[in-house]
Structure formats: C-alpha cells, structure tokens
C-alpha positions as CSV (number, residue, x, y, z in Angstrom):
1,X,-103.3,4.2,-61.6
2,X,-102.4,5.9,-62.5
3,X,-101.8,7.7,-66.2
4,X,-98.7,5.5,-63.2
5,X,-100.2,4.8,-61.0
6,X,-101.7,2.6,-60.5
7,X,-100.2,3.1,-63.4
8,X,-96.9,3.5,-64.4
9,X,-95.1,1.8,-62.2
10,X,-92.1,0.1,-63.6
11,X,-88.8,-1.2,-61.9
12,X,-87.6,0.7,-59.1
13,X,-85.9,3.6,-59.9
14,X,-84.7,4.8,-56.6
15,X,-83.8,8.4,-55.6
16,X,-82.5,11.0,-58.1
17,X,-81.1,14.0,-57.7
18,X,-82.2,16.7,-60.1
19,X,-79.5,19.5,-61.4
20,X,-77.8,19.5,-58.1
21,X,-75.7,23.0,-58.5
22,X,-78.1,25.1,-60.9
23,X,-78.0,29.2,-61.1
24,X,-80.6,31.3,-59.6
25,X,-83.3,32.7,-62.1
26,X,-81.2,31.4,-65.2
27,X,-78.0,33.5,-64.0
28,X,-74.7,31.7,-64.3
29,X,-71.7,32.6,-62.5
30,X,-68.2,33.6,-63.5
31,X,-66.6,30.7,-62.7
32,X,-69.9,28.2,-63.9
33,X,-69.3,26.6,-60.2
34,X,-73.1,27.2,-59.3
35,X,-74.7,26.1,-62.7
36,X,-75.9,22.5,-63.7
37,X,-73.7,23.8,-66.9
38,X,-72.1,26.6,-67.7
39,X,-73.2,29.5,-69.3
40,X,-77.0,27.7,-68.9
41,X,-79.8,30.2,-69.3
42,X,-83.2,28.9,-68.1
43,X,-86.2,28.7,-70.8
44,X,-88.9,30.0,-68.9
45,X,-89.8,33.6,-67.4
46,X,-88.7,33.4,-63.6
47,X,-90.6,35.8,-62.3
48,X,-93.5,33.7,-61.0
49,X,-90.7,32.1,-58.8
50,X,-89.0,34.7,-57.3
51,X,-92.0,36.1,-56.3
52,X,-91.4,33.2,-53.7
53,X,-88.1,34.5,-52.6
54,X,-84.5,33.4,-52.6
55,X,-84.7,29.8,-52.9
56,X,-81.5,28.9,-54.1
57,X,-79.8,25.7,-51.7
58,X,-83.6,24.5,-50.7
59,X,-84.5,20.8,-51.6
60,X,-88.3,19.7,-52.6
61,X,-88.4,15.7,-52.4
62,X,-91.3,13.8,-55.0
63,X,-92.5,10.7,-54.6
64,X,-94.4,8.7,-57.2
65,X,-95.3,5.6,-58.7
66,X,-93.8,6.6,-62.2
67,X,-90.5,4.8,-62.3
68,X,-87.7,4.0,-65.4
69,X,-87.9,4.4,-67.8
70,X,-91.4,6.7,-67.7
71,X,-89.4,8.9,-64.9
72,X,-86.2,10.1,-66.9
73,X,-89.0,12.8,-69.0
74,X,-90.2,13.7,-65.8
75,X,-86.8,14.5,-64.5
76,X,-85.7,16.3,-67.1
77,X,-88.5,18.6,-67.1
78,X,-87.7,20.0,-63.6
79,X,-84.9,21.9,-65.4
80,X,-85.9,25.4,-66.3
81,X,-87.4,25.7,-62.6
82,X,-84.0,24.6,-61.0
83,X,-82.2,26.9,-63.4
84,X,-84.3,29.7,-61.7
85,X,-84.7,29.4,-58.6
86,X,-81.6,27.3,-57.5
87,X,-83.7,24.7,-56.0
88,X,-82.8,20.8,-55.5
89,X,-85.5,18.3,-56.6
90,X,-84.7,15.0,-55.0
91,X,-87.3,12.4,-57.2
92,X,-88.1,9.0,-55.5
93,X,-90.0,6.4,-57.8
94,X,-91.3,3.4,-56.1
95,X,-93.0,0.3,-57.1
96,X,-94.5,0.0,-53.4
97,X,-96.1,4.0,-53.9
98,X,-99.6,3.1,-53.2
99,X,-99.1,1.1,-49.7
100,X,-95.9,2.7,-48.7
101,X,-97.4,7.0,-49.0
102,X,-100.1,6.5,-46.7
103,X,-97.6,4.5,-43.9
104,X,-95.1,7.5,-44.3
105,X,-97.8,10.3,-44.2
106,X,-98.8,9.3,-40.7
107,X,-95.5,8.0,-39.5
108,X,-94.3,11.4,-40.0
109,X,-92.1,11.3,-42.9
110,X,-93.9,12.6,-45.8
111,X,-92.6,13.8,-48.5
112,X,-93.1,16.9,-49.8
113,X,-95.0,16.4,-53.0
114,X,-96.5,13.4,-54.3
115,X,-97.8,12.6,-57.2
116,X,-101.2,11.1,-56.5
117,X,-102.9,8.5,-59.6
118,X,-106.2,8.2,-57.6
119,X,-108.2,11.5,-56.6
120,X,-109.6,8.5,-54.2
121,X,-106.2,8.2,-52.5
122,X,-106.2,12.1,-52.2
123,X,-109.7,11.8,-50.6
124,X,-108.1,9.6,-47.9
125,X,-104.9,11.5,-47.2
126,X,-107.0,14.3,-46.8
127,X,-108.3,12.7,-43.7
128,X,-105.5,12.6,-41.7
129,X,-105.3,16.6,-42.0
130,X,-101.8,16.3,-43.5
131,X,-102.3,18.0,-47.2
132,X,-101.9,21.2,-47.4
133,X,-104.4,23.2,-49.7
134,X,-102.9,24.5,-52.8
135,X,-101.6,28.2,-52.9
136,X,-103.1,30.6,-54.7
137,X,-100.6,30.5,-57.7
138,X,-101.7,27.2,-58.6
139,X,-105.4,27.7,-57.9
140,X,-105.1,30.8,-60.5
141,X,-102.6,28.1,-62.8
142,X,-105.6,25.4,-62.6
143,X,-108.7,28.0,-63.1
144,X,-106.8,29.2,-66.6
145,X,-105.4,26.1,-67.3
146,X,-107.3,22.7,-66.1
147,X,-110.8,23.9,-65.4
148,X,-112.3,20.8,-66.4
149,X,-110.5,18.4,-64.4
150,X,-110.4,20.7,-61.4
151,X,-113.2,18.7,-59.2
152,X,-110.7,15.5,-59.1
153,X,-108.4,17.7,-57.1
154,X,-111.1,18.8,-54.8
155,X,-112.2,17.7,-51.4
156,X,-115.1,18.7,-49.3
157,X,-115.0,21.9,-51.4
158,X,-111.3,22.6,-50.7
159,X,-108.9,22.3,-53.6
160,X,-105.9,20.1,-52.8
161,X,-103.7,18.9,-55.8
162,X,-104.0,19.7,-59.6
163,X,-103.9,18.0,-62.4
164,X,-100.5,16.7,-63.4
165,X,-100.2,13.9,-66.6
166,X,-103.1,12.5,-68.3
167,X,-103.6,9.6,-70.4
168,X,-106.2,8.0,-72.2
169,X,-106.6,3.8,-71.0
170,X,-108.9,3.1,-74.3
171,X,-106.4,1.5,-76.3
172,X,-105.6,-1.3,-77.9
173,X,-101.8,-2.0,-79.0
174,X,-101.7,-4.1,-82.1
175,X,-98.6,-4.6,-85.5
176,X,-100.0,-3.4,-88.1
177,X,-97.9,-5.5,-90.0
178,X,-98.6,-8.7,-88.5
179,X,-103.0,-7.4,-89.1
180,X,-102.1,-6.8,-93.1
181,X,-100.4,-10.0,-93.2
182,X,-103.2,-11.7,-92.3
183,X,-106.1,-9.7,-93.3
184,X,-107.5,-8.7,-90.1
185,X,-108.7,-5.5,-90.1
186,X,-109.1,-3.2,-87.1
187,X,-112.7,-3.6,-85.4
188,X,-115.3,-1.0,-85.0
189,X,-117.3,-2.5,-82.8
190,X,-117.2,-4.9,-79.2
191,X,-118.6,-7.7,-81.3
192,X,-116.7,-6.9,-84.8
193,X,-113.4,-7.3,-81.9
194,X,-114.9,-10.4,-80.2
195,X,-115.1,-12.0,-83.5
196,X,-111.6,-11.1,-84.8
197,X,-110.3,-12.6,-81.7
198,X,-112.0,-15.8,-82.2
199,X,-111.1,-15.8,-85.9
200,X,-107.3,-15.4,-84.4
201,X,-107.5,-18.0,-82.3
202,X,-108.7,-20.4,-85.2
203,X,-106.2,-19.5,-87.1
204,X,-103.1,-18.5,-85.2
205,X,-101.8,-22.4,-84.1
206,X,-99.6,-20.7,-81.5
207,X,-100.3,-17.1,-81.6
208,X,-103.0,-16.1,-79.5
209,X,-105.3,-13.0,-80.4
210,X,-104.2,-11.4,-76.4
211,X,-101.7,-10.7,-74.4
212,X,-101.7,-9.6,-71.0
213,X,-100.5,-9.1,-67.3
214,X,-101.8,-7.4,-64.4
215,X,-98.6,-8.0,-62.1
216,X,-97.3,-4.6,-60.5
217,X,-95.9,-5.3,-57.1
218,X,-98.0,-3.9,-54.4
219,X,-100.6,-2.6,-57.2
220,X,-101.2,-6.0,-58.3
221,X,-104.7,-6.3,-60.2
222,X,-104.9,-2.4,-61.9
223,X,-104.4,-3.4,-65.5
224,X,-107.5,-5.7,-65.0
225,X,-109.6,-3.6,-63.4
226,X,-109.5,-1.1,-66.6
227,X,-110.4,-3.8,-68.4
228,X,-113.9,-3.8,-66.0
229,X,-114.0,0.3,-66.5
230,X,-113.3,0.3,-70.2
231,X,-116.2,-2.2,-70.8
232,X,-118.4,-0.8,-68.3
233,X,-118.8,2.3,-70.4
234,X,-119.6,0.6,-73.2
235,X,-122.5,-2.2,-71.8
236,X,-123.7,0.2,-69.6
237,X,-123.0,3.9,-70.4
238,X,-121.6,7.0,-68.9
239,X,-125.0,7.6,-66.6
240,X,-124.5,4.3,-65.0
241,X,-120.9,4.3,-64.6
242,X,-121.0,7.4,-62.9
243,X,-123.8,5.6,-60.3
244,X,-121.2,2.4,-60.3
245,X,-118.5,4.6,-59.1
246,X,-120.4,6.6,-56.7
247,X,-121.8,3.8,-54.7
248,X,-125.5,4.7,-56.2
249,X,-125.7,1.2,-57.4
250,X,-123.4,-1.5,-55.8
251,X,-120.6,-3.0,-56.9
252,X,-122.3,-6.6,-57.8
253,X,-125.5,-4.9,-59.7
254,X,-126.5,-6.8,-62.7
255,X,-124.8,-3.6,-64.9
256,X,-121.0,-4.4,-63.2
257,X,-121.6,-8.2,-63.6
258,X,-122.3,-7.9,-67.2
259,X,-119.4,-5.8,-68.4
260,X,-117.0,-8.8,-66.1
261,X,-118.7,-11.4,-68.0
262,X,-117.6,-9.5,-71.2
263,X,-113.9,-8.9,-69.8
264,X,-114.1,-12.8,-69.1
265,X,-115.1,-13.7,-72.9
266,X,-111.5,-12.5,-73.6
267,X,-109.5,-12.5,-70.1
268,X,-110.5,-16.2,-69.3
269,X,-110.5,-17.6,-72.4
270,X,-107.6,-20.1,-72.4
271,X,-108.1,-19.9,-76.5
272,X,-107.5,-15.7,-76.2
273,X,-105.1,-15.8,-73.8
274,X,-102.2,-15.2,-72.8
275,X,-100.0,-14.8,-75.9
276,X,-96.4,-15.8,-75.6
277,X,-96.9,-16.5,-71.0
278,X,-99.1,-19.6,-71.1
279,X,-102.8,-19.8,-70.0
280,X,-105.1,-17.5,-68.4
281,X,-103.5,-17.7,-64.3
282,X,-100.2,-16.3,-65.6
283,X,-102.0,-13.1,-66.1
284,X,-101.8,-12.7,-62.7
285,X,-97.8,-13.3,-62.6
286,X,-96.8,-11.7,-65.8
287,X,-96.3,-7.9,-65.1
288,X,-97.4,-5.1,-66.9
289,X,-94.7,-4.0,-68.5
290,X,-93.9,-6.9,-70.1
291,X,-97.6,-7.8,-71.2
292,X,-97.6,-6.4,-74.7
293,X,-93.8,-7.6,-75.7
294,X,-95.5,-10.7,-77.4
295,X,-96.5,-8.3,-80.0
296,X,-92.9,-7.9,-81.0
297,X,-92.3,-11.8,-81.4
298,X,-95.5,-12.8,-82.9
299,X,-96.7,-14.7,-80.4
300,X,-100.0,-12.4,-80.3
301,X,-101.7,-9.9,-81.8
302,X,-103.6,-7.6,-79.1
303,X,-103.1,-5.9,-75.9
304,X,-105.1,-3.8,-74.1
305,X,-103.3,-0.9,-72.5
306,X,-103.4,2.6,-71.8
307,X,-101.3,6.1,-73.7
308,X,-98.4,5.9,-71.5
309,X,-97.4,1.8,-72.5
310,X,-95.3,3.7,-75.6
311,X,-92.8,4.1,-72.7
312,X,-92.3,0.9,-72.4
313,X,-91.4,-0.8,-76.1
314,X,-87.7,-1.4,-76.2
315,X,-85.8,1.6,-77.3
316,X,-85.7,1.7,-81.2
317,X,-89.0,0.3,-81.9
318,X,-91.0,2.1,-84.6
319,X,-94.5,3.4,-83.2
320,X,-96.7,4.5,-85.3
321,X,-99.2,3.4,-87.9
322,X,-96.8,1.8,-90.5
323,X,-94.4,1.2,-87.5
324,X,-93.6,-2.4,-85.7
325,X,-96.6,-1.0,-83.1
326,X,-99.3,0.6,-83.3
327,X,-102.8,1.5,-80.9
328,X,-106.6,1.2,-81.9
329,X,-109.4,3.0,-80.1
330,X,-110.7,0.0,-78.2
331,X,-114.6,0.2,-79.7
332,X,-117.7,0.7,-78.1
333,X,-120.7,-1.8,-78.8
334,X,-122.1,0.3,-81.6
335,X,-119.5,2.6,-84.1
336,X,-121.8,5.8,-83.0
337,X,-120.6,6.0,-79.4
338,X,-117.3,7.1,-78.5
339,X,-116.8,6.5,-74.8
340,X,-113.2,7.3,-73.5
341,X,-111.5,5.9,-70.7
342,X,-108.5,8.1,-69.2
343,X,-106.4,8.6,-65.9
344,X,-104.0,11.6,-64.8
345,X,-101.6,12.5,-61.4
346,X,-102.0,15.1,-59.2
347,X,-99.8,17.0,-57.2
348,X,-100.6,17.1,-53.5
349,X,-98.4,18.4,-51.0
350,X,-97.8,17.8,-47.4
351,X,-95.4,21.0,-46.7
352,X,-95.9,24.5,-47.4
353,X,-92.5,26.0,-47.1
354,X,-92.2,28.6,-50.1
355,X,-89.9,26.2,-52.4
356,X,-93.0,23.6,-52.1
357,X,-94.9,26.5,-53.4
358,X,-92.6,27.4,-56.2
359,X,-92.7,24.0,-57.2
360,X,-96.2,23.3,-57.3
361,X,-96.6,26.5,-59.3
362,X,-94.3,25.6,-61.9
363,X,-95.9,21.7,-62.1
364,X,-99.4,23.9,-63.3
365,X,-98.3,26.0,-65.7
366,X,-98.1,25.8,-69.2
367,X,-94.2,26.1,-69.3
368,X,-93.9,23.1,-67.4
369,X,-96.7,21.3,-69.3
370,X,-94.6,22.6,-73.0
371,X,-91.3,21.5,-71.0
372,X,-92.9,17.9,-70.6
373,X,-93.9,17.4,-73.8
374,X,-90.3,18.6,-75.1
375,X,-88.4,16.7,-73.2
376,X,-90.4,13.4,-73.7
377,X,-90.5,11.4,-77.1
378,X,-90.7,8.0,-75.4
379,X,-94.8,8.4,-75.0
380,X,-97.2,8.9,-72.4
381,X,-96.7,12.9,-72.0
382,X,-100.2,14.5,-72.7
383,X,-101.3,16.4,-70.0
384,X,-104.1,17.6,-68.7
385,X,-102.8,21.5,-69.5
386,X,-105.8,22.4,-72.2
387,X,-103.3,25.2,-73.4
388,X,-100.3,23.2,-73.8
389,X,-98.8,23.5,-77.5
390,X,-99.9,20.0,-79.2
391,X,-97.4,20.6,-81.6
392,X,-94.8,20.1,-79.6
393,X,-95.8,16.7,-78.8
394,X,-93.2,14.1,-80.2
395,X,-94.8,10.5,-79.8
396,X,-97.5,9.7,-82.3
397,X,-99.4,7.7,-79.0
398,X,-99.3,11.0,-77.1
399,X,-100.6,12.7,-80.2
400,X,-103.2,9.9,-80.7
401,X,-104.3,10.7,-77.2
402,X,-104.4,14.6,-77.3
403,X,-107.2,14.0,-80.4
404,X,-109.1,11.3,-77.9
405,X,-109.1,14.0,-75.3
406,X,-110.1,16.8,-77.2
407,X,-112.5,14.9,-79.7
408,X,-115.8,16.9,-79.2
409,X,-117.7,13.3,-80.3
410,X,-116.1,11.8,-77.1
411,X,-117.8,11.0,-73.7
412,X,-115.0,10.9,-71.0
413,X,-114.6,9.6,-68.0
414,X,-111.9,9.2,-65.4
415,X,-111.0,5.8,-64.6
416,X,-113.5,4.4,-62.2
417,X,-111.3,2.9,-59.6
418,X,-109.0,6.0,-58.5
419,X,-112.1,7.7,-58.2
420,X,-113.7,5.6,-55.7
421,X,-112.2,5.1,-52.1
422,X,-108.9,3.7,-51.2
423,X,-110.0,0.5,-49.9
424,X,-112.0,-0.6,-52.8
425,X,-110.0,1.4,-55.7
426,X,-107.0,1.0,-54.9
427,X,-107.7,-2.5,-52.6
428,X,-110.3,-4.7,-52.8
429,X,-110.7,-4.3,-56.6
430,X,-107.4,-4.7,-57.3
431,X,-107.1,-7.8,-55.4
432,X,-110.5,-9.3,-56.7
433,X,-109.6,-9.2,-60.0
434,X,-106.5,-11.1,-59.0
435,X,-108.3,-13.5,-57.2
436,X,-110.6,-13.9,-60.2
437,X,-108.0,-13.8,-62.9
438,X,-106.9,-16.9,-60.8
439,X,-110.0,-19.1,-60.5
440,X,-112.6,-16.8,-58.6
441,X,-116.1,-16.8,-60.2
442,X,-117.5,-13.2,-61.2
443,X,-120.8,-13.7,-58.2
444,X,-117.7,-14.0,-55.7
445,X,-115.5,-11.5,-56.6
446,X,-118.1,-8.4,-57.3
447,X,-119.8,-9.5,-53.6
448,X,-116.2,-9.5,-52.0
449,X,-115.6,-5.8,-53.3
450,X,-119.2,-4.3,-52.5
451,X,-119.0,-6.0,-48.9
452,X,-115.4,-3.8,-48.5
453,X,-116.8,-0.6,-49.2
454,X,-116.8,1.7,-46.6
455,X,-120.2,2.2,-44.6
C-alpha cells in the first residue's frame, strides 16, 4: 500500500458525507441553518480558497483504500476547508480500491480525487490521459512543503499528485510486558531477532514467536511483500534495491532470492508461525487487521507491521513503551546500518473544476497536515509535510515514526512494490507471495513475477 493501501484497508466503510451544511469562509449565519454548527468559526486562513471563488453547494467525491476505523481522522480533518469554502466532501473507502479505480477511470466514472498508495498505480492512470496535472497552488504547497518526496508524484516530468500520509513499514509490534516476563530483550540485529525467535519457539509450548496475515480482499499478498522489501534492504542494500525495483536487475536475481529465503526462515516456519491462527497457509486467510491481535492474548510475541497498524488495536489499549503494545525498529543485519522502509498516498485528481482545486490545495498544506495530526490519536497520521508541528502529534507510534523519518542516520526508501508497475506491484507480487505463502517454492514464485513484467 499503501501508508493504506495497499495498506490500510480495513472493513468497508462505504460513503460519508462530510459537514453537509457548513458556512462559507468560517461565517455562520443568523439563524445557524447553513453551518455544520452553530456559531462554528473555521481554524485556518481562508484566503487561499476563495481565491478559487464561491464554492459554497459544490461536492468533491474521494476514494481510497483507507477504510474504518483509519478513515474517521481523515474525515474529520476535511473540516476547516468545508467551514470555508462551503464545500461537500463525499469520502468513499473501499476494500476493492486497487482493482475497482482503474475499471471506473476508463468506464467513465472517476472520481474526483483519489488517494493513490502506489506512485506505480499513478504511473498507469496516467496512461489513459485521465489525471489532471496539479494546479499551481499545490505545486507551490509541495516545492515549500514535500520537496523530497516530490519525484513519487511525478510522471514523464509532469507533476501529478502530492504527497498525502506517510508511514514507516519497519516495525515490529511486540508487549513489552510479555518480553520482561520472559527475559527477552529486543534484538539489534537480523540474527540477534532470528535467534530470539528460535529461543521463543523452544520455549513458548503454545505461543509462537510470530503472528501474521496477508489477507486484504482484492490486495491480497501486500503485508508479505514488505516483508521481501524490509529484508531486501538489509541483505542487499539501498544501491541494489533501487536496481531491484527499477528492473536493472530482475526480479529472480540471486540478491531478491536471498532476502525470500530469509522472509521464509520466519514466514514458513511452522515452529514461528502463525501465533494464535494455526500453521503457516493460514497466513494467507488470516487478514491484516487481525494479524497482530495475538499479541493481546499471549498466543505470540511478534508481528511485523507498518506505523499506521496503531489504528487498529481495540479501542482502550495502552500503546506505548510500558503500554500492553509496543513497536521495535525491525534491525538491519549489522547495529551500524539503519535502513528504513516507508509508504505514503497521494492525491491525484481526475477533474479540474475549481472546488477540485481548492481541495487539493488544502490536502498540501501545512494546515491540513497540523489538522491531521490533531484530529487523529488512534496512530498512523505522520505525514509527509516536513513543516508539520511534531508536537502536535498524539500517538507515540506516529511520533516513533516522525524520529524514523527525520533520523539523519537513516537510509530511506519507499516501499519497493508501489513504486514498480501496476502489474507486478500491485499484481503479480502480491499474488506470488500468496501462492508461496501457500506451498509455492521461492525459484517459482520470483520467475512467475519477472516473466509479468512489462516488456
């Protein structure tokens, strides 16, 4: 995903109506009749939205991958626009994003923004000549705001979409209860981690050391192929990634096949896996969402997932360091590299009436970036806005991953698969790692995705 995206795609959430009756440009009215409430002033400065025009009465229509309960921040973030401007924003989450955008965008019915997890998806849409480049306001919004993650919004030297969310996929969730009970201590290093999963699994009778799913509807197989991304840039390095995901080396080089055959010494290890689900097949029917609940139970100690997962632990649990949950940085093969693994949305639009415009504006700016991060204490609302106030983050995770992105020790990268063409990011690698969760041997399944990509 898709930092949702591939990647944070939870149970449907349908279509919502945002602040249906709101004033223009924070105004109310005497009798309140035009306000989402009465007396409501908006927080923001208006005046890079009525530079648009009268808005008020027009409707702008989302679509996304980022469904309940990650959506409800998202939602509520769209307020000090509407107060301004007057305008409708009619949010559809779906679980079917992925397959179901590119089927609308050439039927016809597109919508008018989407919010895009793979730059390799906005590559694709931009074939069919139906994205409109962004306006000015946001190019200006991007260049102050998002420099550095401008290119991912960029095709054939025309800038498209810009950075919405980001999140950082190099995590590992863990209790750090259930670790000082037992006397594990948090690994530094691939094999320090392989080996306190094998002393789990000597010791833990029925608790296993992982838990996991990769189950997500039409997005099937994401969660797994991280796992290939996240090791990849530790066994092989940012240099070689960056070929891997390029097409400069093939899919099935002998670099790719050696970070699978690391995934594997956890992911297919019926003694590792899968925590509180069974053995290692019902990785491929136990959804995301629910992967890491073991945790909570006891039934296992470890699951690998990204920032925005902090959405989905039940309401009431404690996050945090002394909390019931808790993330590690997932470590690279030696303690003195630091490679990060992270993914983001971005905003590409398909109409180019001024509202669309006012709305893309206010989805780059720093007001909507602070707005986010104040409306949001569930996790998973870092974004990719470099002046965004950090201190108005509320999640420990999202601060956790604000230091990860900022750390000047780091090497980044942006997860591998959104970044490489639809049909392989987004298709064939999803589905071979589903295939080889259940039973298909690593030779197979890295010659099935480089015979997909495009020629």
């Amino acid at each position: 995903m898709a930092l949702y995206t591939k990647r944070r795609i939870a149970a449907l959430s349908g279509v919502l109506a945002v602040a249906l009756t709101a004033s223009a440009c924070g105004s109310s009215s005497d009798d309140g009749g035009d306000t989402a409430e009465s007396g409501s002033t908006s927080s923001i400065d208006c005046a890079p939205y009525t530079a648009f025009g009268d808005l008020k009465g027009k409707t702008v229509t989302v679509y996304t991958s980022i469904t309940a309960p990650e959506d409800a921040p998202h939602i509520a973030s769209y307020k000090p626009f509407v107060d301004c401007t007057g305008v409708e924003i009619k949010y559809e989450g779906s679980k079917e994003f992925e397959a179901q955008l590119p089927v609308r965008v050439k039927g016809g019915n597109a919508p008018d923004i989407a919010y895009l997890p793979q730059p390799g998806l906005l590559n694709t849409l931009v074939q069919t000549g139906a994205v409109k480049p962004a306006p000015p306001e946001v190019v200006a919004n991007v260049d102050k705001n998002m420099p550095d993650w401008k290119n991912y919004g960029t095709v054939d030297g025309t800038f498209y979409a810009a950075p919405l969310g980001a999140n950082v996929k190099s995590f590992v969730w863990y209790s750090p209860t259930a670790f000082a009970d037992k006397g594990y201590e948090v690994p530094t290093t691939w094999a320090d981690l392989l080996a306190l999963s094998e002393k789990m699994a000597a010791e833990g009778g029925d608790v296993k050391p992982w838990c996991a799913g990769i189950e997500s509807g039409d997005a099937t197989g994401w969660p797994a192929t991280d796992w290939v991304e996240d090791v990849m840039l530790r066994t092989a390095g940012a240099e070689t990634y960056d070929k891997w995901v390029n097409h400069e080396i093939p899919f099935n080089d002998p670099a790719v096949a050696t970070a699978l055959a690391e995934v594997g010494k956890i992911l297919k290890n019926d003694k590792f896996v899968n925590g509180g689900f069974g053995d290692v097949k019902t990785i491929a029917s136990t959804s995301f969402q629910d992967a890491g609940q073991p945790i909570l139970d006891g039934t296992c100690y470890m699951h690998r997932q990204a920032s925005f997962y902090a959405a989905n632990w039940p309401e009431g649990t404690e996050v945090g360091p002394e909390g019931e949950v808790w993330a590690f940085y997932l470590p690279s093969v030696d303690s003195s590299t630091k490679p990060v693994l992270g993914g983001g949305e971005f905003t590409a639009a398909f109409a180019d009436r001024p509202e669309v415009k006012a709305f893309q504006t206010y989805l780059s700016s720093v007001e909507w970036a602070d707005e986010r991060a104040k409306t949001c204490g569930s996790g998973g609302c870092v974004t990719a806005n470099k002046n965004a106030d950090p201190s108005l983050l509320k999640n420990p995770v999202d601060k956790l991953s604000a230091e990860a992105l900022t750390d000047e020790a780091a090497t980044f990268r942006f997860d591998g698969s959104d970044l490489m063409p639809g049909a392989v990011g987004a298709g064939t690698f999803w589905k071979g790692m589903t295939d080889w969760i259940i039973g298909k041997d690593d030779k197979a399944t890295l010659d099935f995705i480089e015979q997909s990509w495009p020629k």
